[in-house]
C-alpha positions as CSV (number, residue, x, y, z in Angstrom):
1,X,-22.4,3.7,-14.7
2,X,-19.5,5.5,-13.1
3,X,-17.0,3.1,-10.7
4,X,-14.6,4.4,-8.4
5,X,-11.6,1.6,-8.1
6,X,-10.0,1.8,-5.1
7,X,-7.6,-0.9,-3.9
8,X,-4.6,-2.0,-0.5
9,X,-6.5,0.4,1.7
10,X,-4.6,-1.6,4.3
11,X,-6.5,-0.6,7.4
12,X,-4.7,-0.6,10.9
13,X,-1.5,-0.4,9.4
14,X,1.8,1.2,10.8
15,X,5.2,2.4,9.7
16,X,8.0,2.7,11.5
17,X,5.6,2.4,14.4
18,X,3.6,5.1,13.3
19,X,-0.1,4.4,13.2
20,X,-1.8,5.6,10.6
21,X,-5.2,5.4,11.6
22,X,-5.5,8.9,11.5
23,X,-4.3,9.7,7.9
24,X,-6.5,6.5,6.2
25,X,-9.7,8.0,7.9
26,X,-8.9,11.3,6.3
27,X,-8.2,9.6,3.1
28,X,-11.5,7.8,3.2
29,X,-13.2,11.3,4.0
30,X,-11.8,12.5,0.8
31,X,-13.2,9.5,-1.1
32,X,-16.7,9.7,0.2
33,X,-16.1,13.5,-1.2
34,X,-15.4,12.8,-4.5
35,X,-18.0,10.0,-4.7
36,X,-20.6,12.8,-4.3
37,X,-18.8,15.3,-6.5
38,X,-18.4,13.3,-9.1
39,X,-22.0,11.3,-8.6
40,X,-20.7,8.1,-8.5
41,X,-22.7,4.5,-8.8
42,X,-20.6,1.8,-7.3
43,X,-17.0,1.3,-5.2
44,X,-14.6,-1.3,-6.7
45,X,-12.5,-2.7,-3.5
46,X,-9.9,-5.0,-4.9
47,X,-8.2,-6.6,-2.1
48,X,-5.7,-5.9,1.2
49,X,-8.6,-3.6,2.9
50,X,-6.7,-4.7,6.1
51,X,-3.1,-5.0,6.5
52,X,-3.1,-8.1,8.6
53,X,-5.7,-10.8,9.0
54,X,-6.7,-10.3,12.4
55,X,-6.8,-6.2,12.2
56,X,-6.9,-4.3,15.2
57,X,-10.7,-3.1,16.5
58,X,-10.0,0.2,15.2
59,X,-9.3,-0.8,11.9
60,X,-12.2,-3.0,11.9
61,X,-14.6,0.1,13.3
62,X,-13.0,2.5,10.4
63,X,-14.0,-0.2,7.8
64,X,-17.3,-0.1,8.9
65,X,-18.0,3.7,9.3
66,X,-17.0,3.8,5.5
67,X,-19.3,1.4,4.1
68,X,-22.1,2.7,6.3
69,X,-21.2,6.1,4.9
70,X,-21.2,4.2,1.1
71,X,-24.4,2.6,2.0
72,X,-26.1,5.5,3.1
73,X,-25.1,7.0,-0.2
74,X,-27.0,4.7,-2.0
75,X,-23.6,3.4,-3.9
76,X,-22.6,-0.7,-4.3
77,X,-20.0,-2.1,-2.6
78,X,-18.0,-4.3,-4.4
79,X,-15.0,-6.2,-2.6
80,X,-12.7,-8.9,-2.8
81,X,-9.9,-10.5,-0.4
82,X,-6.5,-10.1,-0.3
83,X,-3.5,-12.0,0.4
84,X,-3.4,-9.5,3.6
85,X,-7.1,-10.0,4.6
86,X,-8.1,-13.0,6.1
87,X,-11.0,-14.5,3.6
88,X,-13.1,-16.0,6.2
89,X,-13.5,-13.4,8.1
90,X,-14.4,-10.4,5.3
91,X,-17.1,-13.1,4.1
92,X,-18.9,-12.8,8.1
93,X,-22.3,-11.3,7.6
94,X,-21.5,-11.2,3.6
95,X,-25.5,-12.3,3.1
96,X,-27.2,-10.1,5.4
97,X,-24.6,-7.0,3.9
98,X,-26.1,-8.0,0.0
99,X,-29.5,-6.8,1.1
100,X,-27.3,-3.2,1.4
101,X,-25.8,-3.7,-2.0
102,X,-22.1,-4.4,-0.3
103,X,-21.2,-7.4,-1.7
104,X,-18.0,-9.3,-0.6
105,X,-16.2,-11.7,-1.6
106,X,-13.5,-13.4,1.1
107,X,-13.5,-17.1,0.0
108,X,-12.8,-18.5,-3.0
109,X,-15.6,-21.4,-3.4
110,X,-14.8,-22.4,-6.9
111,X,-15.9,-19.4,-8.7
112,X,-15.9,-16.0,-9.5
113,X,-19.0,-14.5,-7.4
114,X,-21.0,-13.0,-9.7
115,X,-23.1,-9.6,-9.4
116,X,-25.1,-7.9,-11.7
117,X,-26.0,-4.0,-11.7
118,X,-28.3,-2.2,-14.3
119,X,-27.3,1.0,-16.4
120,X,-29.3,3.0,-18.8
121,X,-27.5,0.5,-21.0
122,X,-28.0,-2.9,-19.5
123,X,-26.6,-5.1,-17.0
124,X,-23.0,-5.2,-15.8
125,X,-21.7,-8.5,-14.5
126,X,-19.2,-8.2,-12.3
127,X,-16.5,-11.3,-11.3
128,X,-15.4,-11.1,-7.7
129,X,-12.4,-13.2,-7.4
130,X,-10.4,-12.8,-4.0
131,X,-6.5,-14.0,-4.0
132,X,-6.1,-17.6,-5.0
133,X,-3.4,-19.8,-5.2
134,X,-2.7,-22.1,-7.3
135,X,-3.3,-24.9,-4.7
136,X,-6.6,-23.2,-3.8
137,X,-8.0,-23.3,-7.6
138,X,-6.4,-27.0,-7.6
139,X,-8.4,-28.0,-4.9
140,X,-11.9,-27.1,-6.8
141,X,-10.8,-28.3,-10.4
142,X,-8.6,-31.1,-9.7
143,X,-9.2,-31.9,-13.3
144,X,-7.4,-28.8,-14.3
145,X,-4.0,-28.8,-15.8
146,X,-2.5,-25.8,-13.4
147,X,1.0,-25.6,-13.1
148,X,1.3,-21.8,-12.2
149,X,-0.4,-18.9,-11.1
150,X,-1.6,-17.9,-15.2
151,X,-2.7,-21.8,-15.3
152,X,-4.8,-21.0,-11.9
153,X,-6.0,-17.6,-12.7
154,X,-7.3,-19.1,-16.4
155,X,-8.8,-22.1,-14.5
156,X,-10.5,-19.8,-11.9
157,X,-11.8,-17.8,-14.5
158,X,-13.2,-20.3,-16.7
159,X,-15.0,-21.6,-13.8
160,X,-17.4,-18.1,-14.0
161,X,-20.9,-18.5,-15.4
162,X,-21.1,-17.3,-18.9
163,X,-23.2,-13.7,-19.0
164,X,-23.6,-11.4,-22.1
165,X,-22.5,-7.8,-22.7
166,X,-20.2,-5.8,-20.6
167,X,-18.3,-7.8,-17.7
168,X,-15.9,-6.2,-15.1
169,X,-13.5,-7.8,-12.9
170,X,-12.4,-7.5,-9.1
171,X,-9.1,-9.4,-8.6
172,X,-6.5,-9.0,-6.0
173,X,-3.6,-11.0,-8.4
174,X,-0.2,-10.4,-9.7
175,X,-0.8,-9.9,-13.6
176,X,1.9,-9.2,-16.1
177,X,1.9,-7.7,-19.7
178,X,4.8,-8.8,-22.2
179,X,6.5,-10.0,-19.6
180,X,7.4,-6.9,-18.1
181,X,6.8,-6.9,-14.0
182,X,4.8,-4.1,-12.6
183,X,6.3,-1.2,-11.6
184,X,6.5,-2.0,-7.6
185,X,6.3,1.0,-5.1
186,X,8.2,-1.1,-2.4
187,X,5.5,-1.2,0.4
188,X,4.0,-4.6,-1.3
189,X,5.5,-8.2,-2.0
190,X,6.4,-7.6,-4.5
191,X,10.0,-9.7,-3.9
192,X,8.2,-12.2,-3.3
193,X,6.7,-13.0,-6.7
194,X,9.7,-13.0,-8.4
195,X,12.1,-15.5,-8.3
196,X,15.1,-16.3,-10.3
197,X,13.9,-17.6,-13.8
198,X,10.3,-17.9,-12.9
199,X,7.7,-14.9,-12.6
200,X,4.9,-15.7,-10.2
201,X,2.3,-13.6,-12.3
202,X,-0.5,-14.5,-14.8
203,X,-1.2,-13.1,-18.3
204,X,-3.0,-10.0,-18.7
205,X,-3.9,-11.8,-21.6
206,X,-6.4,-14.0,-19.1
207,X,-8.2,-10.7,-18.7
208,X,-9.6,-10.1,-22.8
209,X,-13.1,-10.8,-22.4
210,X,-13.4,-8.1,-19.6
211,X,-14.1,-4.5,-20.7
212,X,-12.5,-3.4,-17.3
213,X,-10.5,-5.5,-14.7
214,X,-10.1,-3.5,-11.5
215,X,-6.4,-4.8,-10.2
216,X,-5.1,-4.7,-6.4
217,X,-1.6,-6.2,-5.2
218,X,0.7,-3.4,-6.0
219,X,0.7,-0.6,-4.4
220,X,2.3,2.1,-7.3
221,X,-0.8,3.0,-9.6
222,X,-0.4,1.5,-13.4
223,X,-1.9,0.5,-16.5
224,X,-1.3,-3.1,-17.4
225,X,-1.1,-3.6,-21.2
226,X,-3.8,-1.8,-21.6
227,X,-5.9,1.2,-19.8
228,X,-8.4,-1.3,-19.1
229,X,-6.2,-3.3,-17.1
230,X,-5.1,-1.2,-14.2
231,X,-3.9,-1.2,-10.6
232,X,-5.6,1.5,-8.2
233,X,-2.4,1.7,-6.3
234,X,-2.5,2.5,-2.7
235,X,-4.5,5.5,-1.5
236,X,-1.7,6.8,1.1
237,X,2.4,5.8,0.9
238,X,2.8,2.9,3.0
239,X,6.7,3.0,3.0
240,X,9.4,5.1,3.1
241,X,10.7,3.5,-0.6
242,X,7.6,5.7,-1.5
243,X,8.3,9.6,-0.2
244,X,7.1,11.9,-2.5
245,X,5.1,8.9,-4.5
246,X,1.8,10.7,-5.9
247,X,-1.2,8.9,-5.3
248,X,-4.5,8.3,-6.9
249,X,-8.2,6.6,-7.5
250,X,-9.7,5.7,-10.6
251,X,-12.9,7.1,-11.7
252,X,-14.4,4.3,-14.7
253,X,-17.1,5.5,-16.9
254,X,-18.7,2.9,-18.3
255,X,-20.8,3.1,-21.6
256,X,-22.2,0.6,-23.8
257,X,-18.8,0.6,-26.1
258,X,-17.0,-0.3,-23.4
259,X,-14.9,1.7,-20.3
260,X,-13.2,4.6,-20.0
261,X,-10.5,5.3,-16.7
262,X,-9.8,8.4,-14.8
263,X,-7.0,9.0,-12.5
264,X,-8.0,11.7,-9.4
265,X,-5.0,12.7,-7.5
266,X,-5.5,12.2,-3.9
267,X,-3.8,14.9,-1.2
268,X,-3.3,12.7,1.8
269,X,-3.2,14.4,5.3
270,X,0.6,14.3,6.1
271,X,3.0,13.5,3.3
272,X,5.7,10.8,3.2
273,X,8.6,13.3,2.7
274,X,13.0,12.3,2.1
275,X,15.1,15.5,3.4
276,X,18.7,15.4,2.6
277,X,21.4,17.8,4.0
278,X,22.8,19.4,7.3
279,X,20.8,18.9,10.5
280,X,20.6,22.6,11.3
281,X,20.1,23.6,7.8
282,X,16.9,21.1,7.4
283,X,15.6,22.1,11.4
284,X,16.0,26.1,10.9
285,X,12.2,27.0,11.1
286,X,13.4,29.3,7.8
287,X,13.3,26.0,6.0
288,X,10.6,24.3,7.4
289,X,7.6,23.3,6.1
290,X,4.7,21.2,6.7
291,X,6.1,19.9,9.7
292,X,3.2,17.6,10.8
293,X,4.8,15.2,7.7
294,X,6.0,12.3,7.9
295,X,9.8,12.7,7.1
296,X,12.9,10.5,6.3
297,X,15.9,13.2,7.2
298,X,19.6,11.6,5.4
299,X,22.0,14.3,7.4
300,X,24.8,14.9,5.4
301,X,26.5,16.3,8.7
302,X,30.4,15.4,8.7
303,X,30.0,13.2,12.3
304,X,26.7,12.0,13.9
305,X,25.1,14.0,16.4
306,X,24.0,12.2,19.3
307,X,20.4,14.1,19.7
308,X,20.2,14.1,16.3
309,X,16.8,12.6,16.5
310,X,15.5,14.6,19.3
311,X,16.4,18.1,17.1
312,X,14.7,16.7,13.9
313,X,11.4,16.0,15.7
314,X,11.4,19.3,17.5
315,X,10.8,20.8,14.2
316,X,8.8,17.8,12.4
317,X,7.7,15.6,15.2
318,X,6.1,12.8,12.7
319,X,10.1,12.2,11.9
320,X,10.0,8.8,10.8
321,X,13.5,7.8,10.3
322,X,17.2,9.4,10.8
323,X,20.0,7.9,8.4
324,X,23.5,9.6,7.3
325,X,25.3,10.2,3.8
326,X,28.7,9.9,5.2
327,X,30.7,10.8,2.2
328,X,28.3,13.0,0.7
329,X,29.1,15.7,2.6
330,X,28.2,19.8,0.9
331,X,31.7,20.7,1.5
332,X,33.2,18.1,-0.7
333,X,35.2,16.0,1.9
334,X,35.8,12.9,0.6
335,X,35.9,9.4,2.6
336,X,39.6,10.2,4.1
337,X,38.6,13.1,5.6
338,X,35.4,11.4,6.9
339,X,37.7,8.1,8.3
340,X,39.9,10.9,9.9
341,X,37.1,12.5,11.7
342,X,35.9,9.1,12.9
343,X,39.3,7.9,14.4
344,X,39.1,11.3,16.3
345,X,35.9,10.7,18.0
346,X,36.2,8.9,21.2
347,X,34.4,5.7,22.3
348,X,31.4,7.6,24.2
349,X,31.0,9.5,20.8
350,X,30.7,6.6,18.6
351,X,28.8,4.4,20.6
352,X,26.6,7.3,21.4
353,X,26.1,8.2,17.8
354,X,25.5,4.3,17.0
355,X,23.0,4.0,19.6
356,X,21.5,7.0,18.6
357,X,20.7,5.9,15.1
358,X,19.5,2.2,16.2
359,X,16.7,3.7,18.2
360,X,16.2,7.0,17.4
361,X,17.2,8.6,21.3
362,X,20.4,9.4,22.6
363,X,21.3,6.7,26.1
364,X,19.9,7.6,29.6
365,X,22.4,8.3,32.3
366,X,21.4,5.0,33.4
367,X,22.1,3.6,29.8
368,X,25.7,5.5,29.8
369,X,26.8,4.2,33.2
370,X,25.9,0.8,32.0
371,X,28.0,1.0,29.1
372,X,30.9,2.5,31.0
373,X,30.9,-0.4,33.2
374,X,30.5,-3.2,30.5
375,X,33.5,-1.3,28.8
376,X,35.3,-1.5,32.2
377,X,35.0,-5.2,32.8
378,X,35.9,-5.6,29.3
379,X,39.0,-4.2,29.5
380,X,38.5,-2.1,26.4
């Protein structure tokens, strides 16, 4: 049986107001490719197939174009919530989809939901366990001693009906190996599962009597202790922390010893790209390329330019963001120099430049009369 384990599709989502809509269908496109190239059996979705819990239509109409196209295929869908999704919802029409081989799991009722697919060598049971909480498990095992999220995840687990032979899991939960904290890409919550002295995380340990567990949560593709153990990673970068990130899906063959991983690179439509240097230098169509990318420009100009945004975007027009390395400058001037050039710049100039790199435009007449009015009353 071959898998592909795909995870944090996050559909409908936007950065830096930029919908990417666009970009995930392409994505998807290339997915439903390489299930026929590579003559795949089953899709592993572990969790955050939405980026917010009540997901624009769009999103919602994307989703379902790619699991008719799955279904059409012949291939079984196998999904779980995320802390992003909202549970109730993925689980609407979750029985009349399992007559289409999608199975999903949005609620956590107590258990692992449980699925079993036949190979040449057998059945495959597979656990589908969206995000829980500790609270959540608590709440169906108030016997339980859980303290934590490993306490939880060990309870929720053991709360799985026994089967024999191979077992897979589908989790959307923050899993540790040797204490070391996954490598974060900066687009997830990561933060937010640390905290001074206390890791929010379970065992990977927890996961030993699975021959694969397919991992969602963070968004930077990994191996967890093991190659068994393994995060999908986002298909497409979903911050700028991640320009230039290389992204991937996981291809799992699995045989009667056990399973073997895969990584595929994925080419997504526009890349997340970081430019650094002069304005003109980075804009001169001689150096440009790609210019449908999505790019974060750091101008190492010696003073801002007040259409500094509106140059970058005439030559990449999916310009995301506009920052300066004051200080950094090719020539060599230090921050003196730099201080200097700012006390000669007047008032207009700075504000101008400030207001430039708050919102990404240079003022309006309107806007600049304003301001030499406010400035006027003020007295400044």
């Amino acid at each position: 049986m071959k898998l592909l384990h795909l995870a944090d599709l996050h559909l409908g989502k936007r950065v830096n107001g930029f919908d990417l809509l666009e970009d995930q269908r392409a994505m998807l496109e290339q997915l439903l490719d390489l299930c026929d190239r590579r003559h795949l059996d089953a899709v592993l979705l572990a969790g955050d197939i939405y980026d917010a819990p009540v997901p624009p239509a769009a999103a919602v109409l994307l989703l379902d174009w790619f699991l008719t196209e799955l279904a059409a295929r012949g291939l079984a869908v196998l999904a779980v919530a995320g802390n992003h999704d909202s549970a109730e919802r993925l689980d609407y029409a979750a029985g009349l989809l399992r007559g289409q081989r999608i199975f999903l799991a949005g609620q956590y009722t107590g258990a692992p939901r449980q699925v079993v697919l036949e190979d040449a060598f057998g059945p495959v049971t597979f656990d589908l366990l969206p995000f829980v909480r500790p609270a959540t498990v608590r709440h169906f095992a108030p016997e339980a001693a859980i303290q934590d999220e490993d306490t939880a995840l060990a309870a929720a687990l053991a709360a799985a009906a026994p089967a024999d032979g191979r077992r897979v899991l589908v989790a959307h939960q923050m899993i540790i190996a040797g204490g070391r904290m996954p490598d974060c890409a900066g687009s997830e919550s990561c933060a937010a599962d640390v905290h001074v002295g206390t890791v929010q995380a379970a065992d990977a340990a927890r996961l030993d009597g699975y021959c694969y567990a397919a991992l969602g949560h963070i968004h930077r593709p990994q191996r967890v202790g093991r190659d068994t153990v393994r995060y999908a990673g986002s298909p497409l970068c979903y911050s700028l922390d991640e320009c230039g990130a290389e992204k991937s899906a996981v291809v799992v063959t699995l045989s009667a010893a056990g399973a073997e991983p895969e990584l595929v690179t994925l080419h997504p439509r526009r890349a997340m790209r970081h430019l650094t240097g002069p304005l003109d230098r980075l804009t001169d169509p001689a150096a440009v390329t790609d210019p449908e990318d999505y790019i974060w420009a750091t101008l190492t100009d010696p003073t801002p330019r007040p259409d500094a945004m509106k140059v970058l975007r005439a030559a990449y027009p999916n310009a995301m963001k506009l920052d300066y390395a004051l200080g950094a400058q090719e020539d060599g001037a230090g921050p003196a120099a730099d201080a200097a050039r700012l006390r000669a710049l007047s008032f207009e100039e700075l504000f101008g430049g400030f207001f430039e790199k708050m919102h990404g435009r240079p003022m309006t007449d309107a806007e600049a009369a304003a301001l030499r009015t406010l400035r006027e009353e003020a007295a400044l």
